[in-house]
N, C-alpha and C positions, 0 to 999 in steps of 0.2 A: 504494500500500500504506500503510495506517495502518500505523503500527511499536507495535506490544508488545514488550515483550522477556523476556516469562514469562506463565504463567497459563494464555491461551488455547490453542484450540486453531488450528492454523495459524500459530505464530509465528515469529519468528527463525529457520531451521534450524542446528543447531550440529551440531559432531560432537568429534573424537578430540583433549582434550589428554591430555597424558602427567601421570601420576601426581606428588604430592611424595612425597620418601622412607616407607615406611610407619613409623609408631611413632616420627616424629620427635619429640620434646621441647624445647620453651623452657626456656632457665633458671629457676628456683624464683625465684619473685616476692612480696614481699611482700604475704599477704593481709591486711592489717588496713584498714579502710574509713575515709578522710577524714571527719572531721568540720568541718562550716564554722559554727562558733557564731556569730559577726558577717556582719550582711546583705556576700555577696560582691560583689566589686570589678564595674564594668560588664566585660565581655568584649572584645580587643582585637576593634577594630571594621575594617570595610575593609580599607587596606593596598593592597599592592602599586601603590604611585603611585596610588591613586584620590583623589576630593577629602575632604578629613578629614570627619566629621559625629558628630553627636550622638544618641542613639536614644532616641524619645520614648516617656513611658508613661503618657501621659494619652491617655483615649481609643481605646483599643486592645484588640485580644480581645474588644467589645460585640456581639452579634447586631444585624442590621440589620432583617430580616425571614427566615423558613421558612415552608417548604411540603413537604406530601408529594409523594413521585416514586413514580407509580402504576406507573410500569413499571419503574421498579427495585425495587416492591414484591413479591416475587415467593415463588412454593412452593422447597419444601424438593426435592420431585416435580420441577421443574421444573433446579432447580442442580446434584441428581441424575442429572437428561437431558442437561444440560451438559458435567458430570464423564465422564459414558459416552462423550460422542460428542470428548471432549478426548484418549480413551485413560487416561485413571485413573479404573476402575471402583473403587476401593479409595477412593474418595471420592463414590458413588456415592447415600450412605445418610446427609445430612448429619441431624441432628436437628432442625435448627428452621426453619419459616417467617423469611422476613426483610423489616422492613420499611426503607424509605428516606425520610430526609426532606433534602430541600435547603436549605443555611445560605447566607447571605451576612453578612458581618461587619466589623468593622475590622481595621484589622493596618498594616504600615509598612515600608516600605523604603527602604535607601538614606537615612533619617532622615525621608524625606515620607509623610505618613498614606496610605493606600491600603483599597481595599476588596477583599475575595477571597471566594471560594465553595468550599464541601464540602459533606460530606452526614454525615448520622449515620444508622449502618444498623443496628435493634437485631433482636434472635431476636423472634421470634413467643412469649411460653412465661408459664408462672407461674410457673416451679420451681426458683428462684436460688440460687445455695449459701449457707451461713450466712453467708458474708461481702455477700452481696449479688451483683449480675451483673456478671463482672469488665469494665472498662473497657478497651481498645487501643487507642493512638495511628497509626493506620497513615498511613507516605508511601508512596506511590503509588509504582509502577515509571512507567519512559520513555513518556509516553503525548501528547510532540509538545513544541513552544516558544512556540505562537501560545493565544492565548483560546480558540476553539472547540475546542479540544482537551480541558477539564476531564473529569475521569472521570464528573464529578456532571451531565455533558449530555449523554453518553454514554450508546452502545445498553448491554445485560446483557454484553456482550464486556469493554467499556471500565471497567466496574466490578465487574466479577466479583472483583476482590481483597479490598475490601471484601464483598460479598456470603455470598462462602464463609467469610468469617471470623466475620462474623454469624450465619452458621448452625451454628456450633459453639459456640453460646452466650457469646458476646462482645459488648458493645455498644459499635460499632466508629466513631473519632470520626476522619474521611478528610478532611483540606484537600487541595483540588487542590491548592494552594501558590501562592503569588504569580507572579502572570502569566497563571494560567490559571482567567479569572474568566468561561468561557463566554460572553464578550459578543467582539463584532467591532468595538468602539471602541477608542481606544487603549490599553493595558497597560502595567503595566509590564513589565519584560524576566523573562520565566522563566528562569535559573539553575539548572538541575538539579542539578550538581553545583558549588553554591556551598553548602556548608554554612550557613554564617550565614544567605544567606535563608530554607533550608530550616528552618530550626531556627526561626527568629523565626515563620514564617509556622504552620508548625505548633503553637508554642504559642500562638499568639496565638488559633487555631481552636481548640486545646483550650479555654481561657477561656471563650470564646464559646457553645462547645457544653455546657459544664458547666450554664452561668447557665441557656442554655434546656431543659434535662434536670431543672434545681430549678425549673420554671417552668410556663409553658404548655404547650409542646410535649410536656413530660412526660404532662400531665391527658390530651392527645388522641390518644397511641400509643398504641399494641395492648401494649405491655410492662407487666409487673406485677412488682410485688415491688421492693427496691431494690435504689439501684448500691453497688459497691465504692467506695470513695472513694480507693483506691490507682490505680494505671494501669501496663501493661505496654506495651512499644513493637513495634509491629512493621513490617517492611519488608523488599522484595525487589529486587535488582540497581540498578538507582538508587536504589529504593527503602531498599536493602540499606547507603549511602552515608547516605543520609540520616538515618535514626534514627540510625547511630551519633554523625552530628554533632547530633539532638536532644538524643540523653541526655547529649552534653559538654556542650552548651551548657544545659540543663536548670537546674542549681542558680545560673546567673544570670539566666535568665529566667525562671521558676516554682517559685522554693527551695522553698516549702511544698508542693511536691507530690511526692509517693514513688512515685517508679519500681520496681518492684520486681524487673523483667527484663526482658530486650531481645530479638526476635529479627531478627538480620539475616543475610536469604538473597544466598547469589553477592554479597557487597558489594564494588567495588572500591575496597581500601581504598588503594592505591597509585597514583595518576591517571597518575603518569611512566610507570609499567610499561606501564597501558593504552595511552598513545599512542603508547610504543614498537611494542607489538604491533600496532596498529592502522596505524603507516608504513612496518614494516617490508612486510607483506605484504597486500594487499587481504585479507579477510574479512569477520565480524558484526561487528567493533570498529570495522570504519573511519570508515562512513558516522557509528556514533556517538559514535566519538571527535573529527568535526568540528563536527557538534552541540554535543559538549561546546564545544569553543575556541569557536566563533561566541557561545554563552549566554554564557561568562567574557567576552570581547569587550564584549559590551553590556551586562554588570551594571557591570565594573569602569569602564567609560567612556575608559578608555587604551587603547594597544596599536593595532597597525596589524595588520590582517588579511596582507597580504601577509609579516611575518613567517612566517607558518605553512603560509600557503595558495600554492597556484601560482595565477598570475595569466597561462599562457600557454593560447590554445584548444586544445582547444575548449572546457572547463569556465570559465577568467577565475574559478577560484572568488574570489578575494581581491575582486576586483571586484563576483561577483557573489551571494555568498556568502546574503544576505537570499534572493534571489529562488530561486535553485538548489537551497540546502535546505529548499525548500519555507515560508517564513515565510510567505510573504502567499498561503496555500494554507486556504482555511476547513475544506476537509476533512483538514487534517492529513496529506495525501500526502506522504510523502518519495521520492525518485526513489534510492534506493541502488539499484536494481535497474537503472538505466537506464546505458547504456555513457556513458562510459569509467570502468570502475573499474579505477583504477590509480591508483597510492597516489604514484608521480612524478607525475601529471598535477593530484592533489587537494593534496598537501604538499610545503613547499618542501625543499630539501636540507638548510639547516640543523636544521630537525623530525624530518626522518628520519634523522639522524644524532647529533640529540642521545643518545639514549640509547644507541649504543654509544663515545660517544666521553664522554660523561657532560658535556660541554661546553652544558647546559639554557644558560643565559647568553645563549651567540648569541640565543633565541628570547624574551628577556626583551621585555616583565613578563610572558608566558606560563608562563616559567617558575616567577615565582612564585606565577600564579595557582593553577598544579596543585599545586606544593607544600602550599601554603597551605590545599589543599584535599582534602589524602590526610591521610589520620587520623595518620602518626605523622610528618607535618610542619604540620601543623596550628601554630598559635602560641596555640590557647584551652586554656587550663589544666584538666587531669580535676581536678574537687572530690571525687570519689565514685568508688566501686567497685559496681558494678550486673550483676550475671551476665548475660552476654551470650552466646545460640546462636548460632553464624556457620554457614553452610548453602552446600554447595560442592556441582557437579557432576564426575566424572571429566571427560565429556566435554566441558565447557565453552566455546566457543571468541571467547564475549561477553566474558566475566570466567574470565580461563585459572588456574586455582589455581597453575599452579605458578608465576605468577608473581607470586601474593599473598603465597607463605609466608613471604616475610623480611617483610614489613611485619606479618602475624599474629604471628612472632617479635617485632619489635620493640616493639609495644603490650603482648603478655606481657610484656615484660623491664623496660615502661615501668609494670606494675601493674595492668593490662587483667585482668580475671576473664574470658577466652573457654573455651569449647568449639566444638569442631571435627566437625561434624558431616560426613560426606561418601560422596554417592551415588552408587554406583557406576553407571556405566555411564549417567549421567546428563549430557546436554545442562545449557544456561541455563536453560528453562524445565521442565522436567521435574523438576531437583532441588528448585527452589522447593514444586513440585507434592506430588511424593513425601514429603517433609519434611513436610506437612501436620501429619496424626497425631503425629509429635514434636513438633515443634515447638507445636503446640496443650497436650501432654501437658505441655512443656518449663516453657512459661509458666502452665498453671494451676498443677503443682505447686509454683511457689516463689512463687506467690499463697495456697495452702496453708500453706506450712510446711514442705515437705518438701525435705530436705537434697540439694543437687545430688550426682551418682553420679561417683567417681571424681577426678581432679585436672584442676584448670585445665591449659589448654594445651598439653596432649596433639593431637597429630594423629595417630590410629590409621590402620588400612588401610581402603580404600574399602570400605563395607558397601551390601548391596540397604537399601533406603530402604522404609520401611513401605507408603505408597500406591502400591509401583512395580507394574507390571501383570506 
């Protein structure tokens, strides 16, 4: 099984979390928006025991070469045939043709230059708003940890996030993200939920995609009219993880550029709570809350796998954790489906008990890796205030809401401009789905001008979702 963890159809199956209180409220937050007059400070880099480094800015964000992708070039007719046969007919009737072109570019990790691949997927149209065609930043959701896994190599399945978002009249700028540069040579390590790379690798693809949007590539697409020169961020369940850490990380890697909102669906913004859920009981979190540890494992370069993982048969995960979770698999198969799952045979004791004993420590530097890497233990300073939709399913059982609401609470308390969107009766991937419509709505109008409805940080009662069937 290729794992998605939203969008298509056939994906993850979720079912029943239990609600958070309905109508709950964060405390009243200061709305007034930082302003950073002097170029800000570089961003605390690494950490948690890794080797210190420097982050270079020469050379970086340049386009390497592009080309069109004829088969992610596709009808409006056709994503429409998609949406029907997904189960959301209420997305059935996107407005635009969409074209695809594939980038490869610089970018850096870890302090060393590297090259990555995305795509830029623009509408088909001539009929731009007065501001021009708005621009979206989108990270991709879970779409594997090896190279051939890029969305930009990928069948219409694997790229369908970008795709639908281009046919709503966006012109949509998708880094696969570091690690996943469709080649079978060596990579560097994909980090999905490492903020920092996510954040670096995506602005450095935005850069890239800009120069060639005022360039070449411009003269020989099918788009017309111009672009907005603001940008909106979007992203779903990893995905959902990620943007949030682009737009912290934003005013130290791309000051001069105005975000002007965010949306992020099912984001787990709490990494401790996921892996709680995910030891406690096999389910959808588990297989990819080892993922997550293996990716932190081999970005940070510390840590001993057996901390986390059991190491007795028949799985040997800690021993054999590369091979079993599918790394060295080109087709991106993961075996979660294959026995034993069982969360004693995958995780050691001290993991599955961190979280009711709150004792993370035992499983250090894991523990600081998750920290470090859930939005309100984070150590990168917010500069900005950026309205951000956050996009919950009831039934969730990838990213379980009710175990995100103190961490949505504490980012309110900590100054976060969220809203709390939430779909009722809605799986991981369904809510994403459903959400469409809004969320499209969400981010054109405060590209417009027009004033967000009602107060931050509200968490009302689960409502039907506009695309729900």
């Amino acid at each position: 099984m290729r794992v998605r963890t939203w969008w298509c159809a056939g994906l993850v199956a979720c079912g029943g979390a239990t609600a958070p209180d309905a109508g709950d409220t964060a405390p009243e937050v200061d709305t007034s928006t930082p302003v950073v007059d002097a170029p800000p400070p570089e961003p605390p880099l690494g950490g948690c025991g890794m080797a210190p480094y420097t982050l270079p800015t020469e050379g970086v964000g340049v386009p390497l070469s592009y080309e069109r992708n004829d088969a992610l070039t596709v009808s409006r007719g056709l994503l429409g045939l998609a949406a029907q046969v997904a189960g959301v007919p209420g997305l059935a009737q996107p407005p635009y043709d969409v074209e695809a072109w594939n980038v490869r570019m610089t970018t850096r990790d870890r302090g060393q230059p590297v090259e990555a691949t995305g795509m830029i997927v623009m509408p088909v149209g001539s009929d731009p708003p007065d501001a021009g065609w708005p621009v979206a930043l989108l990270v991709h959701s879970f779409a594997g940890l090896a190279g051939p896994c890029s969305p930009s190599q990928g069948s219409l399945e694997e790229a369908v996030e970008a795709l639908l978002i281009a046919s709503r009249g966006f012109v949509v700028l998708a880094p696969d993200l570091i690690g996943l540069d469709g080649s079978t040579t060596p990579w560097p390590p994909h980090a999905p939920q490492v903020g920092e790379q996510v954040a670096i690798g995506a602005w450095d693809f935005h850069a890239a995609a800009r120069e060639l949007l005022a360039g070449d590539l411009r003269q020989q697409a099918s788009l017309e009219g111009p672009l907005d020169d603001r940008l909106v961020l979007w992203g779903a369940s990893q995905g959902g993880h990620g943007v949030l850490f682009t737009e912290l990380y934003g005013p130290y890697l791309a000051p001069d550029v105005e975000v002007v909102a965010v949306a992020s669906g099912t984001p787990p913004l709490d990494l401790r709570a996921i892996v709680g859920q995910a030891t406690a009981t096999w389910g959808d979190a588990s297989g990819l809350a080892a993922l997550t540890l293996l990716g932190m494992k081999r970005w940070y370069g510390v840590g001993d796998l057996a901390t986390v993982f059991g190491d007795e048969p028949p799985t040997s995960l800690a021993s054999t954790a590369e091979t079993a979770l599918g790394m060295d698999t080109p087709d991106c198969a993961l075996p979660f489906d294959e026995p034993p799952r069982d969360v004693a045979t995958w995780f050691t004791p001290g993991l599955r008990d961190a979280d009711q004993t709150g004792q993370w420590q035992a499983v250090a530097p894991f523990d600081c890796f998750l920290a470090s890497n859930s939005l309100p233990g984070t150590p990168v300073a917010r500069l900005r205030r950026t309205p951000i939709l956050t996009v919950w399913g009831e039934r969730d059982e990838v990213v379980d809401p009710t175990l995100q609401t103190g961490a949505f609470d504490a980012l309110c308390e900590d100054g976060w401009d969220l809203r709390w969107l939430g779909c009722a009766e809605a799986d991981h991937a369904e809510a994403n789905l459903w959400a469409i419509p809004t969320t499209t709505r969400f981010l054109k109008d405060r590209l417009a001008g027009v004033a967000e409805e009602g107060a931050a940080c509200v968490r009302p009662d689960w409502a039907r979702c506009e695309a729900q069937p």
